[in-house]
Biopython code that builds the backbone (N, CA, C, O; Angstrom):
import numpy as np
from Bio.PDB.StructureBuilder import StructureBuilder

atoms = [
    (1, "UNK", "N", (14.167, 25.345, 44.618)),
    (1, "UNK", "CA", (14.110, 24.376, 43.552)),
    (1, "UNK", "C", (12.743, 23.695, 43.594)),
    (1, "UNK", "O", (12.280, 23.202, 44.623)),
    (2, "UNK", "N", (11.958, 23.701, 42.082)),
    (2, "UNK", "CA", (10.581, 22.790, 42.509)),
    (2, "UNK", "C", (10.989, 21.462, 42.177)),
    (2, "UNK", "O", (11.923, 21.236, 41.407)),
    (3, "UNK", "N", (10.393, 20.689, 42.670)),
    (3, "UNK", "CA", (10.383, 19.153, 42.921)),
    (3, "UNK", "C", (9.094, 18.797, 42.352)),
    (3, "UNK", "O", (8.232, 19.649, 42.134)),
    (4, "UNK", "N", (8.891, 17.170, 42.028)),
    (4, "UNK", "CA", (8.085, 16.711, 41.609)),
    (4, "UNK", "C", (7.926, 15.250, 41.500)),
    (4, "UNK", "O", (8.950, 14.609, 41.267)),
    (5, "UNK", "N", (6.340, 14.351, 41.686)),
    (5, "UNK", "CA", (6.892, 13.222, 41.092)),
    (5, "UNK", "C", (6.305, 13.043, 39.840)),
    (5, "UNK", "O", (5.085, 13.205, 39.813)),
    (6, "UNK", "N", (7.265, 12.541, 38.045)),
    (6, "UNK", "CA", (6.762, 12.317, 37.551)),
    (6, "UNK", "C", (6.021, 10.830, 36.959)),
    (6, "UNK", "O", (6.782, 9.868, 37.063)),
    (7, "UNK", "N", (5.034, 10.603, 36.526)),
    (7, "UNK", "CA", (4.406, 9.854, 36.665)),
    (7, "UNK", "C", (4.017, 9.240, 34.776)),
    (7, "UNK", "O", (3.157, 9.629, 33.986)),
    (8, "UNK", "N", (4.826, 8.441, 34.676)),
    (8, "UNK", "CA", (4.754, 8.119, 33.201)),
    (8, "UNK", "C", (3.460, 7.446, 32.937)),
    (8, "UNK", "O", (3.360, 6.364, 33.515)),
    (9, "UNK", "N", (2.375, 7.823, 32.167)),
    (9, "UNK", "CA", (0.917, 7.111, 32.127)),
    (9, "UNK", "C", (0.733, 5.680, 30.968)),
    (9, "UNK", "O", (-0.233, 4.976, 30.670)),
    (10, "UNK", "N", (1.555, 5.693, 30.723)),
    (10, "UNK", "CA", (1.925, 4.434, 29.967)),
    (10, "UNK", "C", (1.695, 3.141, 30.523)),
    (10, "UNK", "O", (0.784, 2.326, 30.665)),
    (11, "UNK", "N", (3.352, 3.357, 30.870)),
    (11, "UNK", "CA", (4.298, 2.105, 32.027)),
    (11, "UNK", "C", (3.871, 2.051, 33.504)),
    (11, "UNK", "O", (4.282, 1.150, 34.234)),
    (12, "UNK", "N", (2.562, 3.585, 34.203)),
    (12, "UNK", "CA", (2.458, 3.493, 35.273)),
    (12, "UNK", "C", (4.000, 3.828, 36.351)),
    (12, "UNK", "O", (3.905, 3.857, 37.578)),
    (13, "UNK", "N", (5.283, 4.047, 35.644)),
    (13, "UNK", "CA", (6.353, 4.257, 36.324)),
    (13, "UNK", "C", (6.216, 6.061, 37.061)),
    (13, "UNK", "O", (5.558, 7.048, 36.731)),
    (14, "UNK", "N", (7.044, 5.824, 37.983)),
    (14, "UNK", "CA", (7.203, 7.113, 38.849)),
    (14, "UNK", "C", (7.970, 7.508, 39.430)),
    (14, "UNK", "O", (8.077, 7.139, 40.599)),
    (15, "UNK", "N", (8.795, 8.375, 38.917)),
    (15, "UNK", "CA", (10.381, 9.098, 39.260)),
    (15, "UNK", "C", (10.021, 10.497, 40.087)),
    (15, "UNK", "O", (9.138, 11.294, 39.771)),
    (16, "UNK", "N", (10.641, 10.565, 40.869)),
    (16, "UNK", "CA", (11.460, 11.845, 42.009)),
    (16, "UNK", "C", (12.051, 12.672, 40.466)),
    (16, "UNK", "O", (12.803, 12.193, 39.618)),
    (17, "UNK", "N", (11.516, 13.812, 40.485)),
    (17, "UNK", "CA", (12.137, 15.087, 39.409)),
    (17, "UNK", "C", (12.714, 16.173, 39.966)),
    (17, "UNK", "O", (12.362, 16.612, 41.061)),
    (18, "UNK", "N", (13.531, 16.620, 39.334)),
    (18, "UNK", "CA", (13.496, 18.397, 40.076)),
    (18, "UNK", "C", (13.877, 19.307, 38.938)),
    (18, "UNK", "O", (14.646, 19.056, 38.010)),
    (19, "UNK", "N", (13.284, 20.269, 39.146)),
    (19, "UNK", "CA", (13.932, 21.129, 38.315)),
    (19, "UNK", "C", (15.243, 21.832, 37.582)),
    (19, "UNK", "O", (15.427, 22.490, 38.606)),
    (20, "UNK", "N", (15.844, 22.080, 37.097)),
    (20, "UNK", "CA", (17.146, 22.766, 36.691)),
    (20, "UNK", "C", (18.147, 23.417, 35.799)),
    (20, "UNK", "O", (18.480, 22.749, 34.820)),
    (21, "UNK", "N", (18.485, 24.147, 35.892)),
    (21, "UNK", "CA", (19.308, 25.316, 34.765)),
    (21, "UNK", "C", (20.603, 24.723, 34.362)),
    (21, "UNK", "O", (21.121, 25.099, 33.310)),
    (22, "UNK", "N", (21.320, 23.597, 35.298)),
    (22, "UNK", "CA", (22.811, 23.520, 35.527)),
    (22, "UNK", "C", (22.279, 21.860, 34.432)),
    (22, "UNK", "O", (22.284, 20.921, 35.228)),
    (23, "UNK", "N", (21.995, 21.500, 33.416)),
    (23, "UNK", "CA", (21.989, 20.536, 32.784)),
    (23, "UNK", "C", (22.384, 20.821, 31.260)),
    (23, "UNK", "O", (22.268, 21.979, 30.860)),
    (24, "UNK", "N", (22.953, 19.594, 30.179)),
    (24, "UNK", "CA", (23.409, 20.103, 28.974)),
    (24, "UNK", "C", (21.948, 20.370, 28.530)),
    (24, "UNK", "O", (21.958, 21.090, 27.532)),
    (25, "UNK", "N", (20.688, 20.036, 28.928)),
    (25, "UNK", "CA", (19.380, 19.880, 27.987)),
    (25, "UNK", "C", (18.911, 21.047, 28.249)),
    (25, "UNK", "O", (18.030, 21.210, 27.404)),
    (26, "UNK", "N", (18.964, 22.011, 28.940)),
    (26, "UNK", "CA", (18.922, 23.323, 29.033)),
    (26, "UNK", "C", (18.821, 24.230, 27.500)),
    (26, "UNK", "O", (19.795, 24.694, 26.908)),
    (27, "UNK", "N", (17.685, 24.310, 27.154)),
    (27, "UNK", "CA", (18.000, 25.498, 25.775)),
    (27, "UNK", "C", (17.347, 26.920, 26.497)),
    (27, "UNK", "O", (16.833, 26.969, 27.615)),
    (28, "UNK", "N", (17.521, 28.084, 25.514)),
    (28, "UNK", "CA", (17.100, 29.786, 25.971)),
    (28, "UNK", "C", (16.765, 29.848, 27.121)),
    (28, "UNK", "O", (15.836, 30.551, 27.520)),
    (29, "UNK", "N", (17.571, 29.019, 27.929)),
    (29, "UNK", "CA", (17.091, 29.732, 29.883)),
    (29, "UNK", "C", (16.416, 29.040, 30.393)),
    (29, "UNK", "O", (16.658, 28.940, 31.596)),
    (30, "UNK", "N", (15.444, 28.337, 29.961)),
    (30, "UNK", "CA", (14.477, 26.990, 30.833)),
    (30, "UNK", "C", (14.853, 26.308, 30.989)),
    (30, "UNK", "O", (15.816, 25.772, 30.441)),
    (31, "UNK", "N", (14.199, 26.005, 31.881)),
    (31, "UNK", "CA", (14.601, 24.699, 33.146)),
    (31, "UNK", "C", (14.210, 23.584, 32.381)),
    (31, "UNK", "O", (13.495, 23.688, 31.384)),
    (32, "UNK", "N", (14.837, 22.079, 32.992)),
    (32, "UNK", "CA", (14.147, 20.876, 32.328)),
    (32, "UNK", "C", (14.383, 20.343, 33.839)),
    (32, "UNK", "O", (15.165, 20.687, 34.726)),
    (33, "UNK", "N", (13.245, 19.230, 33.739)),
    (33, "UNK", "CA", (12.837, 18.230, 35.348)),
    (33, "UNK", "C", (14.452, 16.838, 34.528)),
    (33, "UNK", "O", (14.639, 16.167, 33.513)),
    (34, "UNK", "N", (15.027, 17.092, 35.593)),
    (34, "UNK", "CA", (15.571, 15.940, 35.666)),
    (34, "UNK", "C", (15.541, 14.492, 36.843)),
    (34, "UNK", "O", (15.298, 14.842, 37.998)),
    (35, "UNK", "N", (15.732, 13.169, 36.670)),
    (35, "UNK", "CA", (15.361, 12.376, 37.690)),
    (35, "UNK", "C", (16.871, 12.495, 38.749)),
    (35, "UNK", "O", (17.633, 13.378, 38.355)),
    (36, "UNK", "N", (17.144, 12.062, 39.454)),
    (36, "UNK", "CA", (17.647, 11.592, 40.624)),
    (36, "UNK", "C", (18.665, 10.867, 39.858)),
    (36, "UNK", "O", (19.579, 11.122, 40.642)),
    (37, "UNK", "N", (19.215, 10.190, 38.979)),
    (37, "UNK", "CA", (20.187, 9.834, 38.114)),
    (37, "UNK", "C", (20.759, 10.828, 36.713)),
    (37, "UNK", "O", (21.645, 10.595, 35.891)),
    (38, "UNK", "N", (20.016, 11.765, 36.839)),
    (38, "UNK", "CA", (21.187, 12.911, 35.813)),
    (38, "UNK", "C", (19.710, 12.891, 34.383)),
    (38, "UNK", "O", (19.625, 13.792, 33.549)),
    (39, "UNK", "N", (19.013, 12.026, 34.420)),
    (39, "UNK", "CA", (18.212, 11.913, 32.983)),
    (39, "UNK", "C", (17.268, 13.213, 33.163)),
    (39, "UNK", "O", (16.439, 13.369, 34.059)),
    (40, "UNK", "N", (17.677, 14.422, 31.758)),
    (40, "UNK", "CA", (16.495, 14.964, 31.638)),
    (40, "UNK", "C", (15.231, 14.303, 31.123)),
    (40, "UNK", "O", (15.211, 13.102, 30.854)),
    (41, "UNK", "N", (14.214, 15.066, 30.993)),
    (41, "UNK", "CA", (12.834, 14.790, 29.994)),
    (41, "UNK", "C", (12.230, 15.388, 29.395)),
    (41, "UNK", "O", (11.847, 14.995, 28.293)),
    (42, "UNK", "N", (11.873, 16.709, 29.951)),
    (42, "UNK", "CA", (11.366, 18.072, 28.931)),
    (42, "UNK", "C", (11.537, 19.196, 29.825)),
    (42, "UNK", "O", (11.523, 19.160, 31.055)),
    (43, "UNK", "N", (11.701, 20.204, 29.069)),
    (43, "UNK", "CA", (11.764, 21.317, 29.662)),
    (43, "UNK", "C", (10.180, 21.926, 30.846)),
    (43, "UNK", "O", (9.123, 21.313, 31.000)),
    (44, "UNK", "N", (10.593, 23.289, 31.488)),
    (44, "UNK", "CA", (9.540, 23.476, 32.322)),
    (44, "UNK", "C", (7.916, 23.578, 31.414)),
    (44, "UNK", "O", (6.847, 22.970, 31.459)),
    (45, "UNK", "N", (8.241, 24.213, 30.971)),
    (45, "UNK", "CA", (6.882, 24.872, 29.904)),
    (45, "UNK", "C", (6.688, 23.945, 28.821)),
    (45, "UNK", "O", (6.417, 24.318, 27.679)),
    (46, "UNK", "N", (6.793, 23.013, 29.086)),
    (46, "UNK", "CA", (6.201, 22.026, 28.046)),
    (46, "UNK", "C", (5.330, 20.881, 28.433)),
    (46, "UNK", "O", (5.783, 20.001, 29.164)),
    (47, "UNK", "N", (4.375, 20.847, 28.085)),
    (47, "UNK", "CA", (3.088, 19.470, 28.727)),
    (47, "UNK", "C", (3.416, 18.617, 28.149)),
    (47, "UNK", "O", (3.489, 18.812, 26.936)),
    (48, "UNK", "N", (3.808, 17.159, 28.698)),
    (48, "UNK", "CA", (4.409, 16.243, 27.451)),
    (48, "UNK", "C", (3.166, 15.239, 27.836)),
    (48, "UNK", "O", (2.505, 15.234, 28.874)),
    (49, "UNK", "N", (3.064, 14.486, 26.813)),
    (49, "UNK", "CA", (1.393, 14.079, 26.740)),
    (49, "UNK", "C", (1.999, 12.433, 27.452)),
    (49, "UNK", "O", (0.990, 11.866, 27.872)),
    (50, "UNK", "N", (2.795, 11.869, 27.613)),
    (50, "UNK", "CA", (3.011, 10.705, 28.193)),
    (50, "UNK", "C", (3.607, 10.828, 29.731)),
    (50, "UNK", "O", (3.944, 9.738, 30.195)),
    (51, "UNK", "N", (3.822, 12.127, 30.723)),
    (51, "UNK", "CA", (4.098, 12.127, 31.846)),
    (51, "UNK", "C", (3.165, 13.591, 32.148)),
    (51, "UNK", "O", (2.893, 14.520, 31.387)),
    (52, "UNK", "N", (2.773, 13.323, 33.771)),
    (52, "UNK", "CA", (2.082, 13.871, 34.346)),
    (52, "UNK", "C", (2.728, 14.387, 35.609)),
    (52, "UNK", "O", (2.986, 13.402, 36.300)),
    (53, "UNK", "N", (3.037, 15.303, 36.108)),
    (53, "UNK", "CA", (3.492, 15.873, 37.172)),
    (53, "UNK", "C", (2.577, 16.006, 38.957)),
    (53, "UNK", "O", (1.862, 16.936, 39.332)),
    (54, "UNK", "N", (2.885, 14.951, 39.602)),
    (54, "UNK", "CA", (2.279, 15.336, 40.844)),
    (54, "UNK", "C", (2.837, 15.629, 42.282)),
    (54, "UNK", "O", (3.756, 14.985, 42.789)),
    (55, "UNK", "N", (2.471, 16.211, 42.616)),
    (55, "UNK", "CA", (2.758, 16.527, 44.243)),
    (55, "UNK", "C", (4.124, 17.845, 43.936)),
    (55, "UNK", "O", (5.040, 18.105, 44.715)),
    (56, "UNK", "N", (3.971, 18.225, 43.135)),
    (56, "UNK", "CA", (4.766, 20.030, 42.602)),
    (56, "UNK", "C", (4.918, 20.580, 43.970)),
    (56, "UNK", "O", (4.058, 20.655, 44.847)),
    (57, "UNK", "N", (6.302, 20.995, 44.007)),
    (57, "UNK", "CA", (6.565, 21.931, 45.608)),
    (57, "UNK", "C", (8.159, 22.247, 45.154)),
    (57, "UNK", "O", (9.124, 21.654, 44.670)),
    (58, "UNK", "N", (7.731, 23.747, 45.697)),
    (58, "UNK", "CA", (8.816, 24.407, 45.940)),
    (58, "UNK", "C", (9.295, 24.497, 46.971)),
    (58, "UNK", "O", (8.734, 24.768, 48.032)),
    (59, "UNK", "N", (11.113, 24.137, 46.647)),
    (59, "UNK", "CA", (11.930, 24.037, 48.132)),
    (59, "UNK", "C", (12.628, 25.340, 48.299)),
    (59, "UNK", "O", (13.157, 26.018, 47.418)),
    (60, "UNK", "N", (12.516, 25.651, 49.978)),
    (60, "UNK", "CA", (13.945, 26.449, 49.508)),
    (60, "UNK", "C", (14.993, 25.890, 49.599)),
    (60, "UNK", "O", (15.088, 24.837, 50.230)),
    (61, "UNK", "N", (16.169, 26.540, 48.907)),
    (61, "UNK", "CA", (17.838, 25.695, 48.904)),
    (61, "UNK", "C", (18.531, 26.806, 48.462)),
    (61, "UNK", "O", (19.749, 26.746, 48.292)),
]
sb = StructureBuilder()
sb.init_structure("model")
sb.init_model(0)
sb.init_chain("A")
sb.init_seg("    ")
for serial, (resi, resn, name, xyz) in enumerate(atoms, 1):
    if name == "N":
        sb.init_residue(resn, " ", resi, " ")
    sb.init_atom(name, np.array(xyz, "f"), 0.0, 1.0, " ", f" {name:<3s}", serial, name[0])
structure = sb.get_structure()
């Protein structure tokens, strides 16, 4: 599973993400980063211009 922290450039806020298939926000097979409380935000393949992704690592599990 990759992990992440995202980093909202706005508000300066910064959430623990992870990746995942097992969510309703799931469309055609991609993953979306969800936080540590169930909230998606965008799928994998999408650059969203108000959060920034740092410290990306893949776990194994």
């Amino acid at each position: 599973m990759k992990t992440a922290i995202m980093h909202n450039i706005i508000t300066d806020e910064r959430k623990r993400v992870h990746l995942t298939m097992d969510h309703p926000a799931v469309q055609c097979g991609i993953a979306v980063w969800v936080d540590d409380d169930g909230k998606a935000y965008f799928p994998e393949d999408v650059q969203n211009p108000f959060y920034e992704l740092t410290d990306v690592k893949e776990n194994d599990e």
